[in-house]
C-alpha positions in Angstrom: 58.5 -37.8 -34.1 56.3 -34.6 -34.7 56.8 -33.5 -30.5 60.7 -34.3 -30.4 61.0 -32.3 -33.9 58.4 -29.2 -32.1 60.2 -29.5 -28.9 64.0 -29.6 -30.4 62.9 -26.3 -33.0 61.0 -24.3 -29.7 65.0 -25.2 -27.7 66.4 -23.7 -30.8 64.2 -20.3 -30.6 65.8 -19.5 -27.1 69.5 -19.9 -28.6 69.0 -17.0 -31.3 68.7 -13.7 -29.3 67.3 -11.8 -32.5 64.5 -14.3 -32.7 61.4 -12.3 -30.9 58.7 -15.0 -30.8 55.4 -15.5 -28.9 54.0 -19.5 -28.7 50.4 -19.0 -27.3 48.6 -22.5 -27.6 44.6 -23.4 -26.7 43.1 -26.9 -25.7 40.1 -28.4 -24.2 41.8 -31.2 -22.8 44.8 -30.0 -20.7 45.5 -33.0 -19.0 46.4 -34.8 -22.7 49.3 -32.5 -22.8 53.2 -33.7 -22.4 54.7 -32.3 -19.1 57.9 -31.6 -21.5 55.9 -28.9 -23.3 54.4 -27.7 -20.5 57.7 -27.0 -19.0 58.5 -24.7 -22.2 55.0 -22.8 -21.7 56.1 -20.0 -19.2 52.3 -18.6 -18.1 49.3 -20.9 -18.3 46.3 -19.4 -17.9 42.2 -21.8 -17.5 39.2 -20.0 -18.0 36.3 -21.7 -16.8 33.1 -23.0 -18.8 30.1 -20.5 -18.9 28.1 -19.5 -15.7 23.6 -20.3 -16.3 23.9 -16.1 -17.7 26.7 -16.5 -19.7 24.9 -19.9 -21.5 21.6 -18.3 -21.6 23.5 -15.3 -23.6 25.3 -17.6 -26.0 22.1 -19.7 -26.9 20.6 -16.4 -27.8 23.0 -15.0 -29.6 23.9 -18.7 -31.6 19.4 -19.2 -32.0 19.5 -15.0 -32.8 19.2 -15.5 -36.6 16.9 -19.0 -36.3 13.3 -19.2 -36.3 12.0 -20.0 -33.0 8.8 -21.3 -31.7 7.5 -19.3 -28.9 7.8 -22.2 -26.2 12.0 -21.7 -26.9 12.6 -20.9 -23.1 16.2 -19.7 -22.7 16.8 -19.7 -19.0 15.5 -23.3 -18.6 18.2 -24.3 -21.8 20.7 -22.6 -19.8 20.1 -24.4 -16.7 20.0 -27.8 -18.5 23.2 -26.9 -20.4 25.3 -26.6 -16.8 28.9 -27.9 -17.5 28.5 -27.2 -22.0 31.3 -25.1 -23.4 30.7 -22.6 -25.8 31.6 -24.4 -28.8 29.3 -27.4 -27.2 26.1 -24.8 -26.9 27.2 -23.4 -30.6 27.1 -27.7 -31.8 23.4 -27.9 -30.2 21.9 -24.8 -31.7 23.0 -26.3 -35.2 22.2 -29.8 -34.2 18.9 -28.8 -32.9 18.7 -26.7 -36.4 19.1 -30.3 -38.3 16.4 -31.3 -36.0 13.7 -30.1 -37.2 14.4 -31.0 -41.2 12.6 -34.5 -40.5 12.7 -36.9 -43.8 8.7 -35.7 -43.7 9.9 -32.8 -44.6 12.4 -33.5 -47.1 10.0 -35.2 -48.9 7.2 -32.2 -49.1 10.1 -30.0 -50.5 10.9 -32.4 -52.8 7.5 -33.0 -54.1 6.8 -29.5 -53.8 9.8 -28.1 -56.1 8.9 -31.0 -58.5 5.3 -30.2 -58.5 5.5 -26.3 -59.1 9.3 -26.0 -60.3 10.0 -23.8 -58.0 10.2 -24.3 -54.1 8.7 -21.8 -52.0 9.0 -24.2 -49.0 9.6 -22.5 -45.5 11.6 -23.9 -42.8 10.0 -25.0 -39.7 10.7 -23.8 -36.7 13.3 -24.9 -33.9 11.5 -25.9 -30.7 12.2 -26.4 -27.5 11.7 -30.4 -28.0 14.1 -30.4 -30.6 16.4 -28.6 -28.0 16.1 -30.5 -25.1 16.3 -33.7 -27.2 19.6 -32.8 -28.3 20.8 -31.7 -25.0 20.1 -35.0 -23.9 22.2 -36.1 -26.9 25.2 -34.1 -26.3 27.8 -35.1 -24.5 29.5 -32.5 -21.6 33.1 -31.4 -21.8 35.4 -33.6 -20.2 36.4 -30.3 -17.8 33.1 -30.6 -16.5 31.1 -27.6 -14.7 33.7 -27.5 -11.4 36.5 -26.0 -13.8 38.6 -23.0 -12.4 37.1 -19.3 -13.4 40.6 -18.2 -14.1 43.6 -19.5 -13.3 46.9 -18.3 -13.8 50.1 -20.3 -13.3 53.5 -19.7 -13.7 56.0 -22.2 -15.2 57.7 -23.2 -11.8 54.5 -23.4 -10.3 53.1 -25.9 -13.0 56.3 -27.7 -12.8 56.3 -28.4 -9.2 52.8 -30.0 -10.1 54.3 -31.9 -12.9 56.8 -33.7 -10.9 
């Protein structure tokens, strides 16, 4: 019901002349899309996952403001990250973040700030087991690492595909 209603109001945009509209629309998973809507989208552009320098500057950037133990080795991350999008490296820096507040820890804040009645408990660092673990826990994007740099298509193009 919601695509025949988006589809029949997107027909209705081309019948009013003074309508000046842009649709621009974003997915991870292109292939989930309806061929009918793709037929309405008249550019489509693919921008490939991030290249081992691109990855190694996003999981600096994301671990910038995070306390880091020295072993944190951010070319090795990046090469085990091969095929992550950017939002997938942003989820392991805060999952690796979690990480490192065990239930061991918990507990000494909690006796701590009930001990003194104030907590003065510091964070422990994020280190490059707590990394790797979660790498090994994340799962890749579905585009995998062979996805197109940048790809540009034009409707008929994608509709010759389509059919």
């Amino acid at each position: 019901m919601m695509k025949a209603q988006f589809m029949s109001l997107w027909d209705g945009l081309a019948t009013d002349n003074e309508c000046v509209c842009i649709v621009m629309g974003a997915t991870n998973r292109p292939h989930d899309l309806d061929p009918a809507i793709l037929r309405r989208m008249p550019k489509r552009y693919a921008i490939n996952l991030p290249s081992l320098e691109q990855r190694k500057a996003i999981l600096e950037l994301f671990l910038a403001k995070e306390k880091t133990a020295r072993n944190v080795n951010f070319q090795k991350l990046a090469e085990k990250t091969d095929g992550f999008s950017g939002s997938e490296l942003q989820e392991l820096c805060r999952t690796a973040s979690f990480r490192r507040i065990s239930s061991d820890f918990i507990q000494r804040c909690t006796d701590s700030s009930s001990s003194n009645g104030a907590s003065s408990v510091v964070l422990p660092e994020i280190t490059m087991e707590d990394l790797e673990i979660t790498i090994e826990e994340t799962k890749k994007t579905a585009l995998g690492p062979r996805a197109p740099r940048l790809q540009h298509s034009t409707s008929s193009a994608a509709n010759e595909s389509d059919a």
